[in-house]
Kinemage of the C-alpha trace (Angstrom):
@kinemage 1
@onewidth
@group {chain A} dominant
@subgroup {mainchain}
@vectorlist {calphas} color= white
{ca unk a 1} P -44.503 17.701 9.561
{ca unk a 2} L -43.899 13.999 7.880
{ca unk a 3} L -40.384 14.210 6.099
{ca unk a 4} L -39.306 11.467 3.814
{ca unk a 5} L -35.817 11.979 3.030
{ca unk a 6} L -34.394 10.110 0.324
{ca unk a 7} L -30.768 8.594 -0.782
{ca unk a 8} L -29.744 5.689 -2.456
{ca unk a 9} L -27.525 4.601 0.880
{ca unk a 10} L -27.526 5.825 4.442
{ca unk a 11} L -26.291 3.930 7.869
{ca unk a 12} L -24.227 2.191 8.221
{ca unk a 13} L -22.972 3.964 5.147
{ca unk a 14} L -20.994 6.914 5.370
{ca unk a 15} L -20.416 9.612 3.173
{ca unk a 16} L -20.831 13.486 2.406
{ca unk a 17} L -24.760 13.093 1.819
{ca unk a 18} L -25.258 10.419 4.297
{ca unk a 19} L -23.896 13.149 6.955
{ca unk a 20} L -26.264 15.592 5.323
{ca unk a 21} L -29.736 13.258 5.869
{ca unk a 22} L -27.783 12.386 9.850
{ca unk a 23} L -27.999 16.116 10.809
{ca unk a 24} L -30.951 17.066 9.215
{ca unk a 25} L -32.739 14.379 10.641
{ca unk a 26} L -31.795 15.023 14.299
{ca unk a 27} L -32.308 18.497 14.342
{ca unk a 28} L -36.009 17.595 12.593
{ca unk a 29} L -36.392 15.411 15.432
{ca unk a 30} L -35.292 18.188 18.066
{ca unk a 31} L -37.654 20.590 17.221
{ca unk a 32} L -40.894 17.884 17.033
{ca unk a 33} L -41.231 16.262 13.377
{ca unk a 34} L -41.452 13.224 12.095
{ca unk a 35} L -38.382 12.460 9.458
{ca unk a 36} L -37.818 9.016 7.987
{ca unk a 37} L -34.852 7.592 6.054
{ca unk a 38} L -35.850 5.846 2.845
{ca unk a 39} L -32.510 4.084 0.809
{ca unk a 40} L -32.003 1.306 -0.785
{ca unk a 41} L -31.193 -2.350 0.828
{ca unk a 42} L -27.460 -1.409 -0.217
{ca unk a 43} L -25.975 -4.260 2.280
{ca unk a 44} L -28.028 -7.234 1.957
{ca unk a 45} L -28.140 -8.572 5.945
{ca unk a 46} L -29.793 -4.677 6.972
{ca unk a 47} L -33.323 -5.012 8.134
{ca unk a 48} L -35.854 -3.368 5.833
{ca unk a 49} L -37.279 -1.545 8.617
{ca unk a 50} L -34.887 -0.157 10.876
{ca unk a 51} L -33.799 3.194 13.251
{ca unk a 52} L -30.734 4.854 14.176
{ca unk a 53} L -30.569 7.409 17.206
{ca unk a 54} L -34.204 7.596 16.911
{ca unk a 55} L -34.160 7.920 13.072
{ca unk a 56} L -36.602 6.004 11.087
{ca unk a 57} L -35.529 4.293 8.432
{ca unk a 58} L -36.783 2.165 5.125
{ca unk a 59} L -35.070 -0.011 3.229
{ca unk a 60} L -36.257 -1.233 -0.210
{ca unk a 61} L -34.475 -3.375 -2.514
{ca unk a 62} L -31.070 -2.134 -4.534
{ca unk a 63} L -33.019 -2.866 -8.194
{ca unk a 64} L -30.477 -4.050 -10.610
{ca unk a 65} L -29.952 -6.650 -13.347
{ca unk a 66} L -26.490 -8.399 -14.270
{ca unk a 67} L -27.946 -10.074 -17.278
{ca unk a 68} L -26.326 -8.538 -20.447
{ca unk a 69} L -27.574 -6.174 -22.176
{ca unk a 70} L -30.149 -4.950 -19.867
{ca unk a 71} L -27.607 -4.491 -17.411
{ca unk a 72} L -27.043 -1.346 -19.394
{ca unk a 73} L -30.341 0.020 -18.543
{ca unk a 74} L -30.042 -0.975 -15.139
{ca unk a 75} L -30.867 3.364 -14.000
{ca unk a 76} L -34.328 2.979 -16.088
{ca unk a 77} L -34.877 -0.589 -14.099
{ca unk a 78} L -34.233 0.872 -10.986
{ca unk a 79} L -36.781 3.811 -11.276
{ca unk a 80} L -38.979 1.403 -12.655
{ca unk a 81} L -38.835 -0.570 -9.651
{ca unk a 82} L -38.804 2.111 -7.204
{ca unk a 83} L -41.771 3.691 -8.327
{ca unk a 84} L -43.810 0.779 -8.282
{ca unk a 85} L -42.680 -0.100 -4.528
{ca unk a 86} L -43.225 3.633 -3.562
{ca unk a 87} L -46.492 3.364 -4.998
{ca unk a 88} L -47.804 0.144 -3.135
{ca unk a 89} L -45.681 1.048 -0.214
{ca unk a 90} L -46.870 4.757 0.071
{ca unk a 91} L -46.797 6.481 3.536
{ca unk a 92} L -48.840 9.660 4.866
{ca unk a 93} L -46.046 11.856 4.244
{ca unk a 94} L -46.036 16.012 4.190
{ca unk a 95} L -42.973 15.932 1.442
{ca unk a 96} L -39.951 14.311 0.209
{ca unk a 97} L -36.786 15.568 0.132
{ca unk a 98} L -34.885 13.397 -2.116
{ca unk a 99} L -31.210 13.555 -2.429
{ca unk a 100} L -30.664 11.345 -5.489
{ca unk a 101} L -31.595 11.490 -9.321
{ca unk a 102} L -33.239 7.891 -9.116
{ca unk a 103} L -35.121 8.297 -5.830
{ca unk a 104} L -36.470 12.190 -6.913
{ca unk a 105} L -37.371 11.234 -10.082
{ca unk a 106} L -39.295 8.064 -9.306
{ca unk a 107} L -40.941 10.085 -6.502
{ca unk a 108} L -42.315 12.893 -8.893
{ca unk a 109} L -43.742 9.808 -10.902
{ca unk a 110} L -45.371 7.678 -8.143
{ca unk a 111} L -46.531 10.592 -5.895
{ca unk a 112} L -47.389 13.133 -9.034
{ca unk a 113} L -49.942 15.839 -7.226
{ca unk a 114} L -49.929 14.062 -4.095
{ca unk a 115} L -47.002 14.508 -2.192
{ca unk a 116} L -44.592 17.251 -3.131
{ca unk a 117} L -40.938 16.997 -4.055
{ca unk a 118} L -37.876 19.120 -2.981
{ca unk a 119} L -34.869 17.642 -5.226
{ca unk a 120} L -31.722 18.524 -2.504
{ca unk a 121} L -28.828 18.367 -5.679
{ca unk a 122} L -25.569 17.714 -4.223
{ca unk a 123} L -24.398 16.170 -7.840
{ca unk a 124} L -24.846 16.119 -11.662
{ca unk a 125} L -24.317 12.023 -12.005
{ca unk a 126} L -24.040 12.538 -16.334
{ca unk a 127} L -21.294 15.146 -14.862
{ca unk a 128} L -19.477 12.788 -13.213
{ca unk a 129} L -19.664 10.209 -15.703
{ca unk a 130} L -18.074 12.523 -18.340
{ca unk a 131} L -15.399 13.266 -15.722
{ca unk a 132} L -14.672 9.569 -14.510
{ca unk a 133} L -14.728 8.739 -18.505
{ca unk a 134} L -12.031 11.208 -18.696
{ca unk a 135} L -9.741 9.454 -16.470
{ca unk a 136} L -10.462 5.849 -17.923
{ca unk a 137} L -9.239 5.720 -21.595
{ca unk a 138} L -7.331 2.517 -20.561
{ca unk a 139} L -10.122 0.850 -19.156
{ca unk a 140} L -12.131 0.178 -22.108
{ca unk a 141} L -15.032 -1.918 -21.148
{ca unk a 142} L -15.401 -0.040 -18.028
{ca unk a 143} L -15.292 3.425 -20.434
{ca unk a 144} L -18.108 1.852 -23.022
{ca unk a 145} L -20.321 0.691 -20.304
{ca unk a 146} L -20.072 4.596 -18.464
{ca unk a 147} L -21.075 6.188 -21.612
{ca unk a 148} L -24.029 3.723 -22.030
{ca unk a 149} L -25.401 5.574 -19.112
{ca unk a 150} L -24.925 8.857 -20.219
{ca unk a 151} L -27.457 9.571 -21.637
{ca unk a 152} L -30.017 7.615 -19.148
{ca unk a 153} L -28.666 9.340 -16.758
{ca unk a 154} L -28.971 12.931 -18.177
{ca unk a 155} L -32.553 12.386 -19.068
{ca unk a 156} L -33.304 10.918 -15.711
{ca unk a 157} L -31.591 13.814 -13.747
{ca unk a 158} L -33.263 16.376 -16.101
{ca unk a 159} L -36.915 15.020 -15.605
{ca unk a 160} L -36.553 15.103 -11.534
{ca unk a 161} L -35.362 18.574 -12.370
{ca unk a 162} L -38.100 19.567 -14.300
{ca unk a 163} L -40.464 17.801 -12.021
{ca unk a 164} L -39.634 19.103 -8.673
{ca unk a 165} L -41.524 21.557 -6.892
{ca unk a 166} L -38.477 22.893 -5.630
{ca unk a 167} L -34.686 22.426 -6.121
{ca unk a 168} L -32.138 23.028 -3.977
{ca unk a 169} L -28.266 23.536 -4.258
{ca unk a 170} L -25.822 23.433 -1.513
{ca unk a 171} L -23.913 26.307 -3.301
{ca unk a 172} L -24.086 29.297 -5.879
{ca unk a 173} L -21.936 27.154 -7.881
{ca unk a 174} L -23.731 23.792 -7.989
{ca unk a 175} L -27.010 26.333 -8.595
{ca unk a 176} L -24.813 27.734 -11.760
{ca unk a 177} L -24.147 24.153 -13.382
{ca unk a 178} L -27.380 22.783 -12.758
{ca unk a 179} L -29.320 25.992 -14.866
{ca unk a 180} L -26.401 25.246 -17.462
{ca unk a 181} L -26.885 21.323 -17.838
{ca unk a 182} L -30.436 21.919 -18.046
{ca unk a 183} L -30.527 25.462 -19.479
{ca unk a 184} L -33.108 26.667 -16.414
{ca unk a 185} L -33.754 29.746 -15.430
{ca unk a 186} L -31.112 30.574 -12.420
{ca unk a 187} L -34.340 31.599 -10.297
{ca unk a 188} L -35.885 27.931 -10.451
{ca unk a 189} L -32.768 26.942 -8.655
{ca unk a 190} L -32.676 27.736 -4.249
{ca unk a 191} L -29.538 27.872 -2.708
{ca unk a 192} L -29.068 26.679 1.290
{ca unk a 193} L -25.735 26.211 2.717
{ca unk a 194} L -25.444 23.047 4.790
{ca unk a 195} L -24.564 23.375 8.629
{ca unk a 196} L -22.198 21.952 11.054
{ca unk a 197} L -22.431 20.866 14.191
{ca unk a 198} L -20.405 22.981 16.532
{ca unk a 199} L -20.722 20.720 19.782
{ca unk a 200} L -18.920 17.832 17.613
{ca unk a 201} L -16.231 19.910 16.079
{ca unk a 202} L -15.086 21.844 17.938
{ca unk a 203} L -11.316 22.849 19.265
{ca unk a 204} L -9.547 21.017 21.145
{ca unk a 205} L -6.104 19.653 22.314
{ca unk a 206} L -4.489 16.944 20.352
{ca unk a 207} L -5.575 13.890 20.674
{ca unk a 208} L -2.703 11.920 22.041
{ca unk a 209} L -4.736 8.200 22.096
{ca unk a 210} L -5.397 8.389 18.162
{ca unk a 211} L -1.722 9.670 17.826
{ca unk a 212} L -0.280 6.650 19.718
{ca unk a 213} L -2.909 4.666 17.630
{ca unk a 214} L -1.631 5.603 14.287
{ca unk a 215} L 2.240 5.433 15.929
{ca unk a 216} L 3.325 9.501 15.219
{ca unk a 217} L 4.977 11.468 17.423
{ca unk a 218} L 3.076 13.757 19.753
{ca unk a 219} L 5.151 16.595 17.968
{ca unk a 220} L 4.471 15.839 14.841
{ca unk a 221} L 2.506 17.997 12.120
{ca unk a 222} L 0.115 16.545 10.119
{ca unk a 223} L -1.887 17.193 7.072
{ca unk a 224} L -5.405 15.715 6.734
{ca unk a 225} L -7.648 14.862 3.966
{ca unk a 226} L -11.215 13.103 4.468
{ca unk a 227} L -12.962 12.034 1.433
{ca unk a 228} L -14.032 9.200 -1.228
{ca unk a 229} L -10.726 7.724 -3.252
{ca unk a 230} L -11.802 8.302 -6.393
{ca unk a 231} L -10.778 10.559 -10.024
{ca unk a 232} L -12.607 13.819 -8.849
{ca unk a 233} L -10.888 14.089 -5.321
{ca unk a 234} L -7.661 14.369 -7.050
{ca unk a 235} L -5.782 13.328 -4.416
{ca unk a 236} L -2.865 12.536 -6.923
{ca unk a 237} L -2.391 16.429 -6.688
{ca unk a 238} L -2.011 16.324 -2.964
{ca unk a 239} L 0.404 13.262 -2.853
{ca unk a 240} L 2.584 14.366 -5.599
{ca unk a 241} L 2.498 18.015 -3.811
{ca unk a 242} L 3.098 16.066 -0.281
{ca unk a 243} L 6.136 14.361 -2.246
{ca unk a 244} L 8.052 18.017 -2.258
{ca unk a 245} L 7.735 18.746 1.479
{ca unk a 246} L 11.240 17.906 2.967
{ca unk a 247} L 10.213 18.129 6.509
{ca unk a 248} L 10.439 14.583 8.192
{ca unk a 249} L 8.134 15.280 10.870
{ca unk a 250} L 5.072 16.210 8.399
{ca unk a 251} L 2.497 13.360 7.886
{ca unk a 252} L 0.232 13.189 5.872
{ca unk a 253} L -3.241 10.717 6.831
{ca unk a 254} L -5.668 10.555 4.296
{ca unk a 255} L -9.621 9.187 5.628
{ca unk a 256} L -11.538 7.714 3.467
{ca unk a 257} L -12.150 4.490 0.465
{ca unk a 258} L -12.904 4.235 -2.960
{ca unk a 259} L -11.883 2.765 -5.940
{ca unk a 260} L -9.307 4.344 -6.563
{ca unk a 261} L -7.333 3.009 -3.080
{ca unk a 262} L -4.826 0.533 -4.925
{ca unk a 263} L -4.007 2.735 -6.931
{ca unk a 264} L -3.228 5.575 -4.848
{ca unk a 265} L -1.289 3.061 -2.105
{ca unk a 266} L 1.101 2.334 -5.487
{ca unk a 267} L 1.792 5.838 -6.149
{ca unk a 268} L 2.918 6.676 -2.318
{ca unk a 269} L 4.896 3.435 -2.775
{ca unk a 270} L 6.422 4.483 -5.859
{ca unk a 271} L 7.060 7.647 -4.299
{ca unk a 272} L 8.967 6.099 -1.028
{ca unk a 273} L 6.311 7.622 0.893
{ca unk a 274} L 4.998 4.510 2.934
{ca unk a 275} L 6.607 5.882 6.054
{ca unk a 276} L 4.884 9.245 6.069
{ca unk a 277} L 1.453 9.121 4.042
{ca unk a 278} L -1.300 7.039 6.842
{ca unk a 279} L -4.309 5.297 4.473
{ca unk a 280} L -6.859 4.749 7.569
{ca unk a 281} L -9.653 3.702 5.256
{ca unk a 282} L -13.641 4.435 6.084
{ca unk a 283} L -13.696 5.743 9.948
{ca unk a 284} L -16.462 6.895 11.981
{ca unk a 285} L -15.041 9.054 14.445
{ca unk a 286} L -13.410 11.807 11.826
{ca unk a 287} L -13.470 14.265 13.925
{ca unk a 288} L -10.776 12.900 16.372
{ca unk a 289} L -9.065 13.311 13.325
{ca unk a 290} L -9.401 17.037 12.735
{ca unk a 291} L -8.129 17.278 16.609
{ca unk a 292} L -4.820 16.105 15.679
{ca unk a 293} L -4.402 17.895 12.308
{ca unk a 294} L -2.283 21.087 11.850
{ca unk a 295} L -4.067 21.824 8.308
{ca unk a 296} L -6.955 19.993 6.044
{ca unk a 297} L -6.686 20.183 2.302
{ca unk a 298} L -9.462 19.279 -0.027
{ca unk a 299} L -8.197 19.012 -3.680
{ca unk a 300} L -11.287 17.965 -5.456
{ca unk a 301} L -12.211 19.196 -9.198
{ca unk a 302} L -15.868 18.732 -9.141
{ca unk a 303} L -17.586 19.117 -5.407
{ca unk a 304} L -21.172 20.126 -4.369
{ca unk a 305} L -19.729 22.064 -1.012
{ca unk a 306} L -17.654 20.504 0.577
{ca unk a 307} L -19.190 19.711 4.048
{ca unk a 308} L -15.599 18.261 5.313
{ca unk a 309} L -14.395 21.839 4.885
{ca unk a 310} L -17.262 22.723 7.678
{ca unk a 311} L -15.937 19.710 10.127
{ca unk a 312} L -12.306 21.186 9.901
{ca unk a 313} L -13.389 24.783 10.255
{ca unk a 314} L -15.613 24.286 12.942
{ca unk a 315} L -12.414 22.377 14.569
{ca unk a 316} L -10.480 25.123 14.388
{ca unk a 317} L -8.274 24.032 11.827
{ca unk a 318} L -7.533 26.269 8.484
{ca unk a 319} L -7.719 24.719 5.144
{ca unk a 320} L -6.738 24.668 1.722
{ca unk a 321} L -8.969 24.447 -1.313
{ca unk a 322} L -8.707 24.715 -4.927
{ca unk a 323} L -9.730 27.891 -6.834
{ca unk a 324} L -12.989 27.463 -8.729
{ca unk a 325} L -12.441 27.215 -12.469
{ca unk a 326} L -15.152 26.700 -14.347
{ca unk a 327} L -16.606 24.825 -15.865
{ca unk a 328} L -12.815 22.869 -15.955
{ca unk a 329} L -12.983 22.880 -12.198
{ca unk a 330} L -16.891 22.887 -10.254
{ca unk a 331} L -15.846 23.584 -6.576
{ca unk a 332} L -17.268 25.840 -4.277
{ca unk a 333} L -14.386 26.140 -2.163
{ca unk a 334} L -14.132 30.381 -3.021
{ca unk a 335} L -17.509 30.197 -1.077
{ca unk a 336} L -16.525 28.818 2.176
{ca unk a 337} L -12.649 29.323 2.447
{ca unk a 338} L -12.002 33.382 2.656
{ca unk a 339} L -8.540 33.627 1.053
{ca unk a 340} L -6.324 34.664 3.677
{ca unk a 341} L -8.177 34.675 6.427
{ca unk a 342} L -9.959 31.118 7.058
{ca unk a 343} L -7.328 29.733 4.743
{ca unk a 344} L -5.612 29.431 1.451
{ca unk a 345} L -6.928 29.287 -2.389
{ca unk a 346} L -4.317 27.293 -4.758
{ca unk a 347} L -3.758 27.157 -8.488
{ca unk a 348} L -5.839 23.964 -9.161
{ca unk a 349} L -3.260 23.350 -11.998
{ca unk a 350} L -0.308 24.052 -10.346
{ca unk a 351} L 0.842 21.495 -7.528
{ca unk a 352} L 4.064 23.830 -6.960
{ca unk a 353} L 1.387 26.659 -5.768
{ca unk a 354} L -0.276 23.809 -3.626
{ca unk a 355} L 3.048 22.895 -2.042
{ca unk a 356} L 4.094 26.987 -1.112
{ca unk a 357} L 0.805 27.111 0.183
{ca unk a 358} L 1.162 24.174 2.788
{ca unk a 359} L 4.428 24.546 3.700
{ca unk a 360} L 3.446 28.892 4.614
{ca unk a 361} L 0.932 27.305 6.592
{ca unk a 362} L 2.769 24.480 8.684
{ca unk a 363} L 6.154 26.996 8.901
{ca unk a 364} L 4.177 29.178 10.702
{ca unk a 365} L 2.391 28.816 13.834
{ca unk a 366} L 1.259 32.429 14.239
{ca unk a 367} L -0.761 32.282 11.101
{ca unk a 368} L -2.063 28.655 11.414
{ca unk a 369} L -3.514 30.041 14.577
{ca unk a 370} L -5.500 32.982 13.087
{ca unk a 371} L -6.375 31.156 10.192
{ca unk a 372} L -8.011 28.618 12.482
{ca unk a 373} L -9.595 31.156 14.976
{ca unk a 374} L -11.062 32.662 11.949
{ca unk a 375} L -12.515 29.513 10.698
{ca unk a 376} L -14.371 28.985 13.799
{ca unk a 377} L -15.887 32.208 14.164
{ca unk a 378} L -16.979 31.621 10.725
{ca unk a 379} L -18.912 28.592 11.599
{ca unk a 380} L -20.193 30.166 14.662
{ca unk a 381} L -22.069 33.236 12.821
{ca unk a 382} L -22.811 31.516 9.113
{ca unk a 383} L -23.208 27.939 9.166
{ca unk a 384} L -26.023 25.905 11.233
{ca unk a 385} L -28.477 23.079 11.038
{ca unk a 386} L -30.626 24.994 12.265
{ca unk a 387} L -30.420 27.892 9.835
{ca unk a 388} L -30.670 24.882 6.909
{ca unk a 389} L -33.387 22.621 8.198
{ca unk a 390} L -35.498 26.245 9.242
{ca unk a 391} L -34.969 27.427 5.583
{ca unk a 392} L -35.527 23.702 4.157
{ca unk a 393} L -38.953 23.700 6.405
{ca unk a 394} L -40.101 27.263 4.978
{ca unk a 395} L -39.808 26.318 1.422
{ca unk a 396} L -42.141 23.026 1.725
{ca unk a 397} L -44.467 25.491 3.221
{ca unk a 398} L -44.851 27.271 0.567
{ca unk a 399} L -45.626 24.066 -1.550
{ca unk a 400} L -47.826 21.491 0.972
């Protein structure tokens, strides 16, 4: 079968989704189809035409304007664009499996009854701008120009929607806020689970090059985090939570970038933290990373899945997450994290609750043990690429 899979960036770009088209990709590959990349030209100096580990990819331009006011409709420009280039630049593909509102719903338009669409939803973009909007009342410009693209965004996501043969969530709770947003029927919504790859992450003794590397002590205990610095990680929660752990030989290393970086370096400063919270920035070998951590926490308030949870799991490593509370807080973390036995569920308003949590984790060796032996097992019997690309593959079948 021809694949196109579709984001808006891929390699060298990393990222939750980006991870998601890597995996799926190679295990296409494995078992004898033909899967190809299509993004946008997100760093200028990539070749339009490329391939990574054997994965085809195509590059076509990042369509925006900077001229004011149409930079304001730069989403309608961009579909606009895109569908013309898919259109002249069409290849003899099976179906798409688009993992973007801009690349799904310019696909239903250019390839309307010719090549069918499965619309993989990881996010609600007009979601996220309400949420970042939240978060920016002393930005102003910045605020005004995010609620300009509100509503092109909403009617954009709701068309691919609409449009798509089929749509998929990674989990029963991105499935419930898509049939909200767009008042569907919960049935028109399919729920797969991601996988993990278990030969990657996997257990294993700590990793005492990367520990020299970052300058800890081989005895030390550390706390990991690994996502995008930005409002709906909420990684002011962990920090300020991080801030009541008297234990000097707890670090805490935090893997990732974003916007909000500065801003998040000034509140560890602030916080006469320097000394024990590691920024590494964008990495791509994470999962040396899980090998040297004693516990992951993801703190987000709005999350699709949560495939980092997987790569920790699958390490052996138990986690912490933040109870579901919706539709305040959109996490599936309730669906992956068995409280008590693969790790801990926290008060996502309470960073006291967050702090007991960690520190009856780290105190106790014993239960950090079973927690992460559980974990694994987990992984072993529920979560595969396999299982997702087989279940992916099944449900174009029943639409080529």
């Amino acid at each position: 079968m021809k694949i196109q899979l579709q984001n808006i960036t891929f390699y060298p770009s990393t990222g939750g989704i980006q991870s998601y088209l890597y995996s799926i990709s190679k295990r296409l590959i494995e078992i004898g189809h033909e899967p190809t990349v299509l993004c946008s030209l997100h760093i200028k100096t990539l070749p339009r035409y490329d391939t990574h580990e054997n994965i085809k990819i195509i590059r076509h331009p990042y369509y925006k304007t900077h001229v004011f006011p149409f930079n304001i409709l730069s989403p309608i420009y961009y579909v606009k664009r895109l569908e013309k280039f898919l259109s002249t630049d069409a290849f003899d593909y099976d179906v798409i499996w688009s993992n973007f509102f801009l690349e799904a719903f310019a696909s239903c338009k250019a390839f309307s009854e010719k090549i069918p669409v499965i619309y993989i939803k990881h996010a609600i973009g007009s979601n996220m701008i309400k949420l970042h909007t939240s978060y920016l009342n002393d930005k102003v410009s910045l605020n005004i120009y995010l609620k300009s693209l509100y509503p092109q965004y909403f009617l954009i996501e709701k068309q691919a929607v609409e449009e798509s043969e089929i749509v998929v969530a990674l989990s029963k709770m991105r499935a419930r806020e898509i049939c909200d947003t767009y008042n569907l029927d919960k049935n028109r919504v399919t729920v797969i689970n991601p996988g993990i790859d278990l030969i990657k992450f996997h257990p294993s003794k700590k990793d005492k090059d990367l520990l020299k590397e970052l300058n800890l002590p081989e005895n030390c205990k550390i706390i990991l985090t690994v996502c995008r610095l930005s409002f709906e990680k909420n990684l002011e929660m962990l920090i300020k939570s991080f801030n009541k752990i008297s234990d000097e030989n707890v670090f805490l290393i935090i893997v990732g970038y974003g916007a909000q970086k500065e801003y998040l370096e000034g509140l560890v400063k602030r916080l006469n933290l320097s000394k024990k919270v590691i920024f590494t920035g964008e990495r791509n070998d994470i999962e040396r990373f899980y090998r040297i951590a004693d516990l992951f926490i993801l703190t987000s308030i709005y999350e699709g899945f949560g495939l980092v949870y997987l790569e920790a799991m699958a390490t052996g490593i138990p986690c912490i997450g933040l109870k579901p509370d919706y539709p305040k807080i959109i996490v599936s973390s309730d669906e992956i994290i068995n409280d008590g036995t693969t790790g801990l569920l926290v008060d996502p308003y309470s960073v006291d609750d967050l702090t007991e949590k960690i520190c009856k984790i780290i105190n106790d060796d014993d239960l950090k043990n079973k927690l992460g032996k559980n974990a694994r097992r987990v992984c072993e019997e529920r979560y595969s690429w396999e299982k997702t690309v087989e279940t992916l593959l099944k449900e174009s079948e029943k639409i080529i």
